[in-house]
N, C-alpha and C positions, 0 to 999 in steps of 0.2 A: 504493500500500500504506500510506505514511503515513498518510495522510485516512481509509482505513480504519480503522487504528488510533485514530485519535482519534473516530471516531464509533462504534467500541465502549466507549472510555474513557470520552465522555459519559453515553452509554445506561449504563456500570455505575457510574458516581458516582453517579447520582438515583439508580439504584438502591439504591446503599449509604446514600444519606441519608435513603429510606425509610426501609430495614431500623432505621436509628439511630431516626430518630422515634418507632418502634413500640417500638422494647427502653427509650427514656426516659417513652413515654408522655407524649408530648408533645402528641398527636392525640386522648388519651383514647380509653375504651372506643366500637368501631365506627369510628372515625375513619377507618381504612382503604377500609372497605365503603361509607361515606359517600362519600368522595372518588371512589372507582372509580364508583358510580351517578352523582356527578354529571360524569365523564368518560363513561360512556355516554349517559345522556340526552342531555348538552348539548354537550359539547367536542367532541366524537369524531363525531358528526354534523356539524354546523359546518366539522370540520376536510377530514371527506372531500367533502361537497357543492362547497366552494370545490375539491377540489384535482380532485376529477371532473368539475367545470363547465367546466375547463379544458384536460382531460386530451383527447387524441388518442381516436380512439373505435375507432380499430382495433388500440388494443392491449387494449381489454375484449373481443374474440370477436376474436381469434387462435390462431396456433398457438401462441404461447408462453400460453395458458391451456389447449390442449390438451397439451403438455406438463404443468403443472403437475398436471391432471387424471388423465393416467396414471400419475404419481407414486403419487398419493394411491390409486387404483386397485389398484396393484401393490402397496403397501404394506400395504393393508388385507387384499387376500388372503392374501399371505403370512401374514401374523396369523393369517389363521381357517384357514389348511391346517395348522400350528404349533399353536394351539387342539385341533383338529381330531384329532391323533396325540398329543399333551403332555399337553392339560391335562383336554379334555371338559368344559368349563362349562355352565352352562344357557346359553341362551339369549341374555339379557340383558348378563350377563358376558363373554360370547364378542363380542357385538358393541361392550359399552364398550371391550371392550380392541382390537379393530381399529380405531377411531375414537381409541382413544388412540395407535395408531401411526403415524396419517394424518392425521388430524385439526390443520390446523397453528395456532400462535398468531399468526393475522395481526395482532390488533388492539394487546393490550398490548405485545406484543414486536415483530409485525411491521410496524405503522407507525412506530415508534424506527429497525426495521434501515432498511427502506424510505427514510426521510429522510435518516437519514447516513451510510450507507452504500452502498445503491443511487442516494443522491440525487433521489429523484423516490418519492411514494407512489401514483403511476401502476398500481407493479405490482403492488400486494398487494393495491389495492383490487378488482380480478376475482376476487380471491382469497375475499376476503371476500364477495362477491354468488353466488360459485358454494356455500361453504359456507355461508353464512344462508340461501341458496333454496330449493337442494338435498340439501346433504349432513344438515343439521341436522333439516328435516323427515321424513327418510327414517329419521335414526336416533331420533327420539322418534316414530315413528310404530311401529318394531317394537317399541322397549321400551314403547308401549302395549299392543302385543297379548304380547309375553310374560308381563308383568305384570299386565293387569289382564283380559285373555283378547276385551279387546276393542279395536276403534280405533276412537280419537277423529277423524274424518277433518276434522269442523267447527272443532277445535280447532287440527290439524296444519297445513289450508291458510291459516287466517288468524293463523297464527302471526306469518307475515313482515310481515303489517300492523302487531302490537302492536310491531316493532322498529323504533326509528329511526333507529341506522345501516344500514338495509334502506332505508328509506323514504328516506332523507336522502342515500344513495348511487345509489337507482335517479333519484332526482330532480337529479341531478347528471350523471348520464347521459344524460337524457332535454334538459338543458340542453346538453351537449356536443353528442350528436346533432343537433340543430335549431337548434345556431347561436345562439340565444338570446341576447342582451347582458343581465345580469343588472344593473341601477342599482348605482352604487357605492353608494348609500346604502344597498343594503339588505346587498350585497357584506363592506361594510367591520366590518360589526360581529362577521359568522358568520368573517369573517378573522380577527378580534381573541378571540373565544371558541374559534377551534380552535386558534388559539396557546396557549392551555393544556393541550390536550388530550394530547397528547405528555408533559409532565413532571407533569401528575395520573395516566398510567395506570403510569408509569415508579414513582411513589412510592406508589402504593397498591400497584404491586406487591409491591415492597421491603418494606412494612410486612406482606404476605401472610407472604415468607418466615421471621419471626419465631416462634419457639418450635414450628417443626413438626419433628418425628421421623421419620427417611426408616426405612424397609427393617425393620423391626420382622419378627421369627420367628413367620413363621404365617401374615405378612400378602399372599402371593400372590408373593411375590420373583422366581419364576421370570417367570410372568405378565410382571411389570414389567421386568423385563430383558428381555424377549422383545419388548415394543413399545417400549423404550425404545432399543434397538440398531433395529429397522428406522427408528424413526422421525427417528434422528439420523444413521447412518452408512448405512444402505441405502436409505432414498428418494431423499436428494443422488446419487446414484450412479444410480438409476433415472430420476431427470430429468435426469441430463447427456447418458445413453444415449440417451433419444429425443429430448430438445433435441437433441444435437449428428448424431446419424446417421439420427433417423427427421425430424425436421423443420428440420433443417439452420438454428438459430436462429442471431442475428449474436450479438457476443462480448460486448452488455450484456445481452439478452434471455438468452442461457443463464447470464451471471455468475447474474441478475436468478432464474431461472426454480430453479436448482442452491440458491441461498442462502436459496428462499423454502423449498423443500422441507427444509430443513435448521434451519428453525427449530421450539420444543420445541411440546411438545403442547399445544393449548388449555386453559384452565383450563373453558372452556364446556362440555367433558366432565367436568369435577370434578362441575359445576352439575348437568348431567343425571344420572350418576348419586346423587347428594345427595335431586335429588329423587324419584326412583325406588326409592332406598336398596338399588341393586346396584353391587357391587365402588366403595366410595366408596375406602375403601384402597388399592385399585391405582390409581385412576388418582389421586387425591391425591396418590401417590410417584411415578407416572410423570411429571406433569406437572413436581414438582418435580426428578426425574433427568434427565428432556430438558432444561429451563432450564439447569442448571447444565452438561451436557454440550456442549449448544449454543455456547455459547461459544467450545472449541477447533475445534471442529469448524467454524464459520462465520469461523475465522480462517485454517485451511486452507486452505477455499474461496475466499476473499479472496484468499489470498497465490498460489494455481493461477490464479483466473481471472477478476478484477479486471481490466477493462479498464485498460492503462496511459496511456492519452490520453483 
């Protein structure tokens, strides 16, 4: 439990010394969105290829990502049967907001919990391959056709090619699978650039949370509380139920599987709807009321079910 607690202390100090950089302007105007680009292009690739080159390869197509998978499943329905009798959205809306209650942050937040917490970024990275592959092209593929009455289908399948933590993570798999010995020489340097990649997406985040305004009258609140509660205190709960009684995981894969479901909403749904310009509102406050909720909640879970050895 201690070691837990210090690798959320870690992960919320860059946090907060984001947050500082941006209230001093210290980074100047864009600084944030700069930093985060060059943590995805560069760090954040780098960082997962070394750690999936390495990685055991039956923990990418296991039950503990079928666990994770029903989580997300279960979460998102409940959303849209909720949608469904609550609110009647169009379309588009009804699906950002189940994707904002399923939809988890593996990247900026869950490769931080992932390192020092779980100890190993083993586990989020399935995480991250099941949503870049699947979950993502499935949900810009319907807000194409709600939106613009048509699908882009050229657009949707080679999406996951313009991504290179897609590319960079399948190519890191495709190394673990076959064994490969990658040369240190070319090893050491993608080692040395994903060492930054942790405390650049940690501080571009921090710098995100500066001067935004949560829960504003008019702005869908219900909505936001509605995916904000399943997607912090009912999906943990829905992944321990089938980790622990339908796939009977051992006590790091369900710490691992409970803690991943438990982290806050992707900001990568902020993005899609931004660029869609449906419910940007709700999920811009969900994102930020999971973040901040996540915390106690992922300290719960720690303290229930952290392996003690």
């Amino acid at each position: 439990m201690v070691g837990v607690l210090v690798g959320f202390s870690i992960i919320g100090f860059v946090i907060l010394v984001g947050y500082l950089i941006e209230r001093a302007g210290i980074a100047g105007p864009g600084g944030g969105r700069v930093l985060n680009r060059v943590a995805f292009f560069v760090a954040s690739p780098a960082l997962l290829f070394t750690v999936l080159s390495h990685a055991d390869a039956r923990v990418l197509f296991s039950t503990f990502l079928l666990t994770t998978l029903c989580s997300i499943a279960v979460g998102a329905g409940l959303y849209l049967l909720i949608a469904r009798v609550f609110f009647r959205t169009p379309v588009a809306e009804t699906v950002l907001g189940a994707a904002s209650s399923s939809y988890v942050n593996a990247n900026n937040i869950g490769l931080p919990v992932a390192l020092y917490v779980l100890g190993s970024a083993r586990y989020v990275a399935p995480v991250l391959l099941l949503q870049l592959l699947v979950l993502a092209p499935l949900i810009l593929g319907i807000l194409d056709v709600s939106t613009r009455g048509r699908l882009s289908l050229a657009g949707i399948v080679t999406q996951p090619l313009r991504n290179p933590i897609i590319l960079a993570s399948a190519a890191g798999v495709l190394v673990a699978i076959s064994g490969i010995t990658v040369p240190a020489a070319v090893m050491a340097p993608l080692e040395l650039l994903g060492g930054a990649a942790i405390p650049m997406v940690l501080l571009a985040f921090g710098m995100s949370l500066h001067g935004e305004r949560l829960l504003k009258a008019g702005s869908g609140r219900g909505r936001v509380a509605a995916a904000s509660v399943i997607k912090v205190a009912v999906m943990p709960v829905i992944a321990y139920l089938f980790g622990r009684f339908v796939f009977d995981l051992g006590a790091p894969e369900l710490f691992a599987a409970v803690t991943i479901a438990a982290l806050p909403t992707a900001q990568n749904i902020f993005n899609f709807a931004a660029r869609y310009d449906r419910g940007v509102v709700v999920t811009r406050d969900t994102v930020l009321v999971t973040t901040l909720a996540s915390v106690p909640a992922l300290l719960v879970i720690a303290a229930r079910l952290a392996p003690t050895a």
